[in-house]
Every structure is written in C-alpha cells, then in structure tokens.
C-alpha positions in Angstrom: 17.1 -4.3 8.9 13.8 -2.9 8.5 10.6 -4.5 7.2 7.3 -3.0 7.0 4.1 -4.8 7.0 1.6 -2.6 4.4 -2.0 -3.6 4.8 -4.6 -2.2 1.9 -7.9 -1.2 2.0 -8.9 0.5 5.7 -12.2 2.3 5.0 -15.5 3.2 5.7 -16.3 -0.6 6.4 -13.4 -1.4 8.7 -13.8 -2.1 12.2 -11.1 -2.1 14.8 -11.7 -5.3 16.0 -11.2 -6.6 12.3 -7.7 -4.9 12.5 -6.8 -6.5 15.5 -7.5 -9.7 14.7 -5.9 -9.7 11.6 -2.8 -8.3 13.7 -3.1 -10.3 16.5 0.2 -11.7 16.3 2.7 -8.5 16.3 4.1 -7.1 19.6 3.0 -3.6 21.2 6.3 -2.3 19.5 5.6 -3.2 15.9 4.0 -1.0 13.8 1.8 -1.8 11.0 1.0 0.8 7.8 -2.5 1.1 6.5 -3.0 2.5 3.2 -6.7 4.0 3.6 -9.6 4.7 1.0 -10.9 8.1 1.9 -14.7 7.5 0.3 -14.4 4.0 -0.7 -17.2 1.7 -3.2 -18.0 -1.5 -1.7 -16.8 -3.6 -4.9 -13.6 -4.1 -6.1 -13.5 -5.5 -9.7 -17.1 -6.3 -9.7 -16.4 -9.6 -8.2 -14.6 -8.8 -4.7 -16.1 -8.6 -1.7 -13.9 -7.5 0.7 -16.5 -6.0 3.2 -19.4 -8.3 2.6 -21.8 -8.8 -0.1 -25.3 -7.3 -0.3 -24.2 -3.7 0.5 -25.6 -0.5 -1.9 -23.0 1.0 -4.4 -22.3 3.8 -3.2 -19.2 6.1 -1.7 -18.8 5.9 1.8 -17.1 8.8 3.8 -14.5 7.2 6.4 -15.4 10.5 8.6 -18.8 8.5 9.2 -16.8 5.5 11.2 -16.3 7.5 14.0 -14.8 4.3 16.2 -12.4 3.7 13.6 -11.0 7.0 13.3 -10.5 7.2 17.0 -8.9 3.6 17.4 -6.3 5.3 14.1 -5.5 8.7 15.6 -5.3 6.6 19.1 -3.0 4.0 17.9 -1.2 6.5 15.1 0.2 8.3 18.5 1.3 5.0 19.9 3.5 4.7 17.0 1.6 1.0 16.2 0.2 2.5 12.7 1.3 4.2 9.8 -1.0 6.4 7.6 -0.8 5.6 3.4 -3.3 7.2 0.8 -4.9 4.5 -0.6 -6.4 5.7 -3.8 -9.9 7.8 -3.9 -12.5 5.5 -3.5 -10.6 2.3 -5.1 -13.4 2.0 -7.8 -12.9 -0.1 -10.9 -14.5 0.4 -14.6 -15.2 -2.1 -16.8 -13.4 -1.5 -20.3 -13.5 -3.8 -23.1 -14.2 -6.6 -20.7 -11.5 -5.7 -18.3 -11.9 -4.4 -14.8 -9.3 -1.2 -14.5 -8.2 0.1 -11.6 -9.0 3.9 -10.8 -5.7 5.3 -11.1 -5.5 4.3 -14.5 -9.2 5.0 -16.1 -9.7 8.3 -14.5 -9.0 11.7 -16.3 -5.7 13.6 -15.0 -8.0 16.2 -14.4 -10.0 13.9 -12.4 -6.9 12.7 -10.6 -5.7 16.0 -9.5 -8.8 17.0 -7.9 -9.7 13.9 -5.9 -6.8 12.7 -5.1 -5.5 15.9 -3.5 -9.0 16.2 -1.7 -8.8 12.5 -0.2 -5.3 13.3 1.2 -6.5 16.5 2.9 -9.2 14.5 4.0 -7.1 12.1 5.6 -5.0 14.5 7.6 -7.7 17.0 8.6 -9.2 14.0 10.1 -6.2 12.5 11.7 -4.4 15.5 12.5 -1.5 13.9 10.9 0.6 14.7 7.4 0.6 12.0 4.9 3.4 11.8 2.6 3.2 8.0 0.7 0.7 6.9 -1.9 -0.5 3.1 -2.3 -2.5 2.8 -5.6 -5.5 0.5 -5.6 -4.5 -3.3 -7.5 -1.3 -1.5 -7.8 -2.1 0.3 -10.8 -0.8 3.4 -11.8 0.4 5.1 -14.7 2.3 8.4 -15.7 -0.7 10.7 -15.3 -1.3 9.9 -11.5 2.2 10.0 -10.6 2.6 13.5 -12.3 -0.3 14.4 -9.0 1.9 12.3 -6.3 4.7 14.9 -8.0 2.3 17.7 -7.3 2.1 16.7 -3.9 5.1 15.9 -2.6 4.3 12.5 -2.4 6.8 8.7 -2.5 4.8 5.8 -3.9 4.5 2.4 -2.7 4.0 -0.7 -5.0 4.5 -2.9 -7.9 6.5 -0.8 -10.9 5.3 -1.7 -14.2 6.5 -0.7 -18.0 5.9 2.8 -19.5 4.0 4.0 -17.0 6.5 6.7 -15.8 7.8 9.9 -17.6 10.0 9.4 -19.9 13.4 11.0 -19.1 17.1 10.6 -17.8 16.1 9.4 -14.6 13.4 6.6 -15.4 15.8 5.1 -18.5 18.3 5.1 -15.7 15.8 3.3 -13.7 14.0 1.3 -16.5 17.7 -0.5 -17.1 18.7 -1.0 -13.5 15.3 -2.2 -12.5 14.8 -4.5 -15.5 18.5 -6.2 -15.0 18.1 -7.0 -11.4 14.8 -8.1 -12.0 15.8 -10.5 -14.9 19.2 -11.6 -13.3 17.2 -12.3 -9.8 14.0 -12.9 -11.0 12.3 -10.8 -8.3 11.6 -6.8 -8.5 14.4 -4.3 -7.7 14.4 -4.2 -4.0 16.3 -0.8 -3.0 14.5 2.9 -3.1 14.4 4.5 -6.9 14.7 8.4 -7.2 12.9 9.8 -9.8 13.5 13.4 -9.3 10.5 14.4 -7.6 9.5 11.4 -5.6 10.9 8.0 -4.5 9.2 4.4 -5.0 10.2 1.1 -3.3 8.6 -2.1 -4.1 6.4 -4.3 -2.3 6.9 -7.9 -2.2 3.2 -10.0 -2.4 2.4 -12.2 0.2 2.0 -15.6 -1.4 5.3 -18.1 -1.2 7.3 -18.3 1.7 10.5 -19.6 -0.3 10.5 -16.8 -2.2 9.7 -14.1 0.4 12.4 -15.2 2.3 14.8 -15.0 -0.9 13.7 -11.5 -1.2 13.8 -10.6 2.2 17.7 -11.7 2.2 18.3 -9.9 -1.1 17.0 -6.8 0.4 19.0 -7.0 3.6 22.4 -7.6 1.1 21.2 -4.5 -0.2 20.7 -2.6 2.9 16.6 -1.8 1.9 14.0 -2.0 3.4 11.8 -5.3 2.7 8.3 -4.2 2.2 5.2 -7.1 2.1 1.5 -5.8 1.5 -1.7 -7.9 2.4 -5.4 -7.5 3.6 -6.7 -7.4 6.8 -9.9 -9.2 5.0 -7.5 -11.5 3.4 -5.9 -12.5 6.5 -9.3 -12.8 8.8 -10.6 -15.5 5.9 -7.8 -17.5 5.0 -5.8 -19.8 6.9 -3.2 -20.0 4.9 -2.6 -16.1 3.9 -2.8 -15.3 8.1 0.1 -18.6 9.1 2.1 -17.2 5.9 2.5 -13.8 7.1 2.8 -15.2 10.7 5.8 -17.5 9.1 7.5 -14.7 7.9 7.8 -12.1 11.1 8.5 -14.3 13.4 11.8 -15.2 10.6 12.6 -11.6 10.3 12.2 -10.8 13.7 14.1 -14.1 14.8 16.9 -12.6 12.1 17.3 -9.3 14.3 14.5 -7.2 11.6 12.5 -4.5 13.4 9.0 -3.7 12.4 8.2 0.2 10.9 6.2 2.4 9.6 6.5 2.4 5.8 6.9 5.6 5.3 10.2 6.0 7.4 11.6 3.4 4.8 12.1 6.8 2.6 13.7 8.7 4.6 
C-alpha cells in the first residue's frame, strides 16, 4: 500500500530546520513530497501568515536561499524528498470581496508563461525533472490545466465542478467521481486519466475517523492514499502535528510504505 505525505508551500522563506522539525517523526526511509513556490509573495489570502508577519510584499526568488536548496538537492538524492510545482508565486487577488487563488484569476496567457518558467526554474536548480503540479488553495480551473497538458504534467489535489475540458473523458470522469463521492461521501480515491494527464486526490488533514476511512477505501481500491499539510501548520499546532503523527504510525503499523508522490502515477 502506498501513502504519500504532500507538504505545500516550501519557498524562499523555508528553512531546513523548519522542515525537520515539522518531520521529525518519519524514519530515514520515508520520503516526504514538497510542492515548492518558485518566487513566492509572503501573504496568502491577505490574512495568512505562513512565514511571519511584518515582511515587504514582494516576490522572493527560492535561488536566493542557497541552504535550502542544498539541504533539497542533498536530501532529493537520498530519496527522503519528492519535488512538486507549487504554483508561481501562490499570490491571491481580491475579487468582489473574495480572495482567489492564482491559478484561477490569472490570464491563460499569463499561465503559460510563468508557469512553464517556475518549473524550469525548479529543475535547473535542482538538477532534477519535475513532472506533478500542486495548485495553490487547490484551485484550478480548465485554463491552467490546458498548461499542465502543455507540459506533460499529472496534477495533485482536490477536483472540483466544471473546471476541466469538456469531453468523453471528463463526463466519464464527472459521473464516476461524483457517484463514489456521493455513495461514500469522500472524493474518488483511485488515479483519473484524462487523456493527457492523470490526477489523484488528496485527502485533508483534519479528522482522524475519517482519514482512516479513506485510507481503508483507498487500500480496497489498490490506490494510493495521498494526505497534504504544512510544515508551518504542523510547527504551530499541536493538534495538526499529533494528527498526522496518529495517522503514520496507523498506516505504517498496517504494513503502508511511505513515497514520493509522484511515483503514485506511475
């Protein structure tokens, strides 16, 4: 059975220490997947803080944390990280009163360009090849996945409604998706082909009844049970850090093995 442990927002801002701490609690053969923000802002939603308040808005390169970058490509060879795209710079818009995540207020055109250029970033970098997308708040729609088409790329998150193209393949998906999800009351938990890339679901980290439900109705299924978090999360709460704590040691008790997310696609 493999799980994956998918932890958002490695930046600029991170340090390696705040990583460690945050994964103190996995063995040297787990593996934990980072989805990282190439030039990230310092706010999310106007109201989120995750790497302290009191910092200038503004985008900060990742290439400018050079200890971080070496503790990733370090670690990366080791095998105890994956590598996700995490957006462009995870900046949110205020519309009508409503904070909207990047993917979804910026232009195609927009998109295509920057996108693109934060994943080249990434691997240049690195000196690795990324090949799965993590959208910031988990927001996407049908223009930013036609990029991810561009570039090859599988997506990892939360599927909403119309926010795919419409064809054979997502009314296929829309039916199968929506029936699980209304007969189990959780989201579809096995890999969905849409032609030109795959998605799989993460589950959030906030009930361990119900992780544990979905965890079993992914092993039934054979697929891969994915959970996403925050190292920031996890360093300043309790309760999120003795959650996620709960739940490996149940799926490793269970016989689960730890992997990098983007082997769940292949």
């Amino acid at each position: 059975m493999k799980v994956a442990i998918r932890d958002d927002d490695t930046s600029y801002f991170t340090k390696p220490a705040d990583l460690q701490k945050a994964y103190d609690f996995l063995s040297d053969e787990d593996c934990v997947s980072l989805s990282v923000v190439p030039y990230t802002v310092p706010v999310h939603r106007g109201d989120v803080y995750p790497y302290g308040k009191k910092i200038a808005m503004d985008y900060y390169d990742i290439a400018k944390n050079m200890e971080l970058l070496e503790y990733l490509k370090e670690n990366y060879k080791q095998g105890k990280i994956d590598i996700l795209l995490h957006g462009y710079s995870h900046e949110y818009k205020l519309l009508k009163k409503k904070w909207i995540a990047e993917m979804k207020w910026k232009s195609g055109n927009q998109l295509k360009k920057e996108i693109a250029k934060g994943k080249k970033h990434l691997e240049k970098l690195l000196n690795i090849s990324i090949s799965v997308f993590v959208a910031p708040n988990n927001s996407i729609d049908r223009k930013a996945m036609s990029v991810l088409e561009e570039l090859q790329m599988d997506y990892s998150g939360i599927i909403g409604v119309g926010d795919r193209k419409l064809n054979l393949r997502y009314i296929y998906n829309f039916i199968v998706r929506w029936g699980f999800r209304i007969i189990k009351k959780i989201q579809y938990p096995c890999i969905m082909n849409y032609g030109k890339h795959k998605e799989l679901n993460a589950y959030t980290l906030d009930d361990y009844e119900r992780l544990i439900y979905e965890y079993h109705i992914c092993k039934k299924k054979k697929s891969p049970f994915v959970i996403y978090t925050h190292y920031w999360q996890l360093n300043t709460n309790d309760k999120s850090k003795k959650l996620i704590e709960q739940i490996y040691n149940y799926v490793i008790k269970d016989g689960a093995k730890i992997v990098p997310l983007s082997e769940c696609f292949k």
